[in-house]
BADOSE-985479 format. One line per field, with one value per residue (C-alpha): x, y, z. Coordinates in pm, 1 decimal, decimal comma. Layout:
BEGIN
east (X; ...) $
north (Y; ...) $
up (Z; ...) $
//
This chain:
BEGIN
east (3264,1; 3518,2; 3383,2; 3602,3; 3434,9; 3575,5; 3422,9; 3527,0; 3591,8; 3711,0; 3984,8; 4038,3; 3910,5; 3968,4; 3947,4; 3795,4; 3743,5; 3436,9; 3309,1; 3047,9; 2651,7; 2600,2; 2362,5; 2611,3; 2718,6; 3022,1; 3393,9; 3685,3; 4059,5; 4280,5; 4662,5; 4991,6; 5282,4; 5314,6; 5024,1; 4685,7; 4368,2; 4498,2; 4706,0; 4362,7; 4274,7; 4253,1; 4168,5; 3902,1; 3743,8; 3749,6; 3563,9; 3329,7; 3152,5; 2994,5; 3030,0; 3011,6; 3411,9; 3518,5; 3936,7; 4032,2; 4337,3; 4405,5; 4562,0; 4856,5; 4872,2; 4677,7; 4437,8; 4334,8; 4469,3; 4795,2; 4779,6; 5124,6; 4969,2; 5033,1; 4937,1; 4803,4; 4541,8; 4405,0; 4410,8; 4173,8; 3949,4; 3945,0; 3808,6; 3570,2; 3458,9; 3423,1; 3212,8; 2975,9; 2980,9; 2880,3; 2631,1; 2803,4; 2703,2; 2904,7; 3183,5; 3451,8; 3761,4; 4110,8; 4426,2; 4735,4; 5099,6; 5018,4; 4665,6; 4670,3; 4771,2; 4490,3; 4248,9; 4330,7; 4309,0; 3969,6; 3802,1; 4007,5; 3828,0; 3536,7; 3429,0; 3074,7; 3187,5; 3392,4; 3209,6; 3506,4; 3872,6; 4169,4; 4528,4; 4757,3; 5153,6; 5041,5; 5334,1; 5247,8; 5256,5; 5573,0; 5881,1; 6134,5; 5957,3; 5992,1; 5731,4; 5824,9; 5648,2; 5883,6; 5990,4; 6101,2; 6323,7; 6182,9; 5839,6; 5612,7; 5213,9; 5212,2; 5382,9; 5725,9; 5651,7; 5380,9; 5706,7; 5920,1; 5589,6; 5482,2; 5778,5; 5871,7; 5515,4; 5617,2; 5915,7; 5756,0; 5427,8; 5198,3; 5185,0; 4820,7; 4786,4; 4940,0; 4752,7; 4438,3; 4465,3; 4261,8; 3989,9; 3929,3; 3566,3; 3563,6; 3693,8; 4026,5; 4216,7; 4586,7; 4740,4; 5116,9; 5329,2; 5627,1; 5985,1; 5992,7; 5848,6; 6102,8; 5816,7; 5952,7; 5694,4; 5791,4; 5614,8; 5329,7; 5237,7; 5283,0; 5060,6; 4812,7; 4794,4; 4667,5; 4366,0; 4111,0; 3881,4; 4247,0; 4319,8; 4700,2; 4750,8; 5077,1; 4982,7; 5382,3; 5430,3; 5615,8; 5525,5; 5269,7; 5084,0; 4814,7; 4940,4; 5102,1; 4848,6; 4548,0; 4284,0; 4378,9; 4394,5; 4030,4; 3911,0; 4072,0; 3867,0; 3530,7; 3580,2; 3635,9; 3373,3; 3114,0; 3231,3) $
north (-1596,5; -1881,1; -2225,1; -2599,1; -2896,4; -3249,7; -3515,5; -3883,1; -3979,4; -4325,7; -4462,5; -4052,4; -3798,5; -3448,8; -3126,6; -2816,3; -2470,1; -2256,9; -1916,1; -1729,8; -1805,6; -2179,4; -2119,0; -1957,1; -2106,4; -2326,8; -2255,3; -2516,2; -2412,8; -2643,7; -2543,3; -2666,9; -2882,2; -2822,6; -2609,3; -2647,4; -2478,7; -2202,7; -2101,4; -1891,1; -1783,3; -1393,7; -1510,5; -1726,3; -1430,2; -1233,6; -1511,6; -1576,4; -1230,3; -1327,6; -1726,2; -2031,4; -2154,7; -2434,5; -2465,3; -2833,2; -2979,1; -3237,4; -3597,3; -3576,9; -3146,8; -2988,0; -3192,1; -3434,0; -3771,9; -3866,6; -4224,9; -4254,6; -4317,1; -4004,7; -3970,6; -3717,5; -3974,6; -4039,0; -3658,8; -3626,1; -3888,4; -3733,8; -3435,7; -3597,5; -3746,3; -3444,5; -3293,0; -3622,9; -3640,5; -3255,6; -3282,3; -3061,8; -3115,5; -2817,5; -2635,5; -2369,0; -2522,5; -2321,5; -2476,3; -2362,5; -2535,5; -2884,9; -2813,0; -2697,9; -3064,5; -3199,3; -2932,7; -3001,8; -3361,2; -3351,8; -3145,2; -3378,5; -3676,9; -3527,8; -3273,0; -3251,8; -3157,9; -2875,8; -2575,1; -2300,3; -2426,6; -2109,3; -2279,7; -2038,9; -2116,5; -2473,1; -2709,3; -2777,2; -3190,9; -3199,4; -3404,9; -3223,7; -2957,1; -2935,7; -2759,7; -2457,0; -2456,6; -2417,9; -2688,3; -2525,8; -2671,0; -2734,1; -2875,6; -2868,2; -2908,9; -3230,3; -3569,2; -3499,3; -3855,1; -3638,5; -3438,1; -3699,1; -3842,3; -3544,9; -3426,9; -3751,2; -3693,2; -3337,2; -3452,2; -3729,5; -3690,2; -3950,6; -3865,4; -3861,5; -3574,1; -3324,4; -3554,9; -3488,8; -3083,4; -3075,5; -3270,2; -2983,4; -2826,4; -2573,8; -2244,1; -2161,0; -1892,1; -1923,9; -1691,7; -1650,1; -1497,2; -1354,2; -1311,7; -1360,7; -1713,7; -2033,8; -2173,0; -2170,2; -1890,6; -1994,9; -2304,2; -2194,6; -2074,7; -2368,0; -2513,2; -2250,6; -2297,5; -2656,6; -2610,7; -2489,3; -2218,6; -2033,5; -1723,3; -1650,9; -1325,9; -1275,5; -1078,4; -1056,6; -1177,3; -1499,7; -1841,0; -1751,9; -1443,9; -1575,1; -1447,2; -1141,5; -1031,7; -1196,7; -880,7; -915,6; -1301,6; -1303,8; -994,3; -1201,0; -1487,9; -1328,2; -1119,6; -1489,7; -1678,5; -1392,1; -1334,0) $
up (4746,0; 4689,0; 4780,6; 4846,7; 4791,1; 4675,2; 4485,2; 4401,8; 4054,0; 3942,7; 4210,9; 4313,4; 4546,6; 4361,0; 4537,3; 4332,8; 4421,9; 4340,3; 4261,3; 4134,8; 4113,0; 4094,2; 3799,6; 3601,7; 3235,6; 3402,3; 3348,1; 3399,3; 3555,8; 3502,8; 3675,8; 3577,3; 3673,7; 4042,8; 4152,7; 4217,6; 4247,1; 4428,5; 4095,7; 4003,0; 4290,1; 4162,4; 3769,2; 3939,2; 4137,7; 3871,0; 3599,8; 3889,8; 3840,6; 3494,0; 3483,8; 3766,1; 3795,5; 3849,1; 4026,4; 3996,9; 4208,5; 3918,1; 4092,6; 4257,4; 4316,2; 4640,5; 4807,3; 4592,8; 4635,6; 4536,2; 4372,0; 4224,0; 3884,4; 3677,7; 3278,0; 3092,8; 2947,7; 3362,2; 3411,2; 3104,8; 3182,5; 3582,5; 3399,3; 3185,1; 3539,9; 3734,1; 3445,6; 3514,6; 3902,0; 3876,1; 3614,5; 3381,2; 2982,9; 2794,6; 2968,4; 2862,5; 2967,1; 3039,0; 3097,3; 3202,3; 3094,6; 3209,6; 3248,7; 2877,3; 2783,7; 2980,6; 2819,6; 2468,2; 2488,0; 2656,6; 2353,1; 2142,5; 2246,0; 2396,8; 2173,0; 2284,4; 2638,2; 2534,3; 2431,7; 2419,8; 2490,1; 2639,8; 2641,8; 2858,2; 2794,3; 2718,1; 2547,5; 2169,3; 2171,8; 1934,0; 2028,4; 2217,5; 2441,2; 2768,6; 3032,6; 3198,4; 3569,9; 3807,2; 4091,8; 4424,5; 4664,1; 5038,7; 5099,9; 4825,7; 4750,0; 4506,1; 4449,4; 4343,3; 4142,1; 3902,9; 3760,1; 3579,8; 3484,0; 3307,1; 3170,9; 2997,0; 2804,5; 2721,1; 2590,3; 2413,1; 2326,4; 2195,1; 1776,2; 1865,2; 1991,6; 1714,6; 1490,2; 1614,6; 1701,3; 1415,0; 1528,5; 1805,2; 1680,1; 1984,1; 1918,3; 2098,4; 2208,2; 2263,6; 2535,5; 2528,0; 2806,1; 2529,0; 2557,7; 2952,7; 2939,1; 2880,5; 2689,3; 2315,8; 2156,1; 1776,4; 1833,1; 2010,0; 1688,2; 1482,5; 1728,2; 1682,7; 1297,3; 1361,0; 1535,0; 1290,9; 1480,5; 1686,7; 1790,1; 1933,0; 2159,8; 2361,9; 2637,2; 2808,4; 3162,4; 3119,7; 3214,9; 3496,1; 3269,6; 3498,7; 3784,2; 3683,6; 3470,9; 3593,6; 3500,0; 3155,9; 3164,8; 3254,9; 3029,1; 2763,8; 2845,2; 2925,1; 2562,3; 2399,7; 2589,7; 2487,1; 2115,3) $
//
């Protein structure tokens, strides 16, 4: 049973989805550039049979508010947030793409919070990348002004944040979409070989191996959160 709720945090409202017995050791979803919590809709359902998920429309995507103030720093600390307003100590925390950036930042500087980090087709924080999502023409679900906000950070990352991939204590699986994804897989790896507990798999399915492959997205993460 899938559940909406919304809850304020800081100067935002943020929308989140739910699934799976509210007693449940809690699980994070974090989307990327351009989607919301709908992105895990079936990865969601399927996590929600062993753990309590949690499907966060990060600022600016969905229906949580769109303030017009977009960094990757505010979406981490929005996260940190929600974890308070829902009274949630330890969490594993996924991230897709953009919500990969958000993911690894948080057990960066909040390594008590993150028990077990999964970045799916995340960008590696070295100068030059760009992010993959896609941006459709026609009417879409999020402030257009979130794009050149994030992408400028992609393409520039704070030095901070390679610097400190090694600081991440939680062990973390890497999932890689392969040939079919514009994300650059070469440096995925390098990325990989910084953070000290990391596992890499390329499961094939492009950017959104998510969606395309969501029953092996979430046996991959069940198999990693129970190892």
């Amino acid at each position: 049973m899938e559940d909406q709720s919304v809850v304020d945090v800081g100067d935002v409202r943020l929308a989140y989805r739910t699934w799976g017995d509210p007693f449940g050791s809690p699980v994070v979803l974090l989307h990327g550039l351009g989607g919301s919590s709908l992105s895990w809709e079936a990865v969601g359902a399927l996590l929600g049979e062993e753990w309590r998920v949690y499907a966060i429309d990060l600022r600016g995507h969905g229906e949580s508010d769109w303030p017009d103030e977009y960094a990757f720093e505010q979406m981490r600390d929005d996260v940190l947030e929600f974890l308070d307003a829902c009274e949630l100590d330890r969490v594993g925390v996924v991230g897709h793409s953009m919500g990969g950036v958000v993911a690894y930042l948080l057990a960066e500087e909040h390594a008590d919070r993150v028990e077990r980090l999964v970045l799916i087709e995340t960008p590696p924080p070295f100068p030059g990348q760009l992010i993959a999502d896609s941006h459709p023409t026609g009417p879409v679900d999020y402030d257009e002004n979130v794009v050149p906000a994030v992408t400028a950070q992609i393409a520039e990352p704070d030095p901070r944040w390679e610097e400190e991939l090694g600081q991440i204590v939680a062990p973390t699986l890497m999932l890689a979409g392969g040939p079919e994804s514009g994300m650059p897989q070469g440096r995925l790896a390098d990325m990989a070989s910084l953070i000290p507990d990391c596992r890499l798999i390329t499961l094939g399915g492009g950017h959104q191996v998510h969606k395309k492959h969501a029953d092996q997205v979430a046996q991959q993460i069940t198999e990693f959160f129970t190892s």
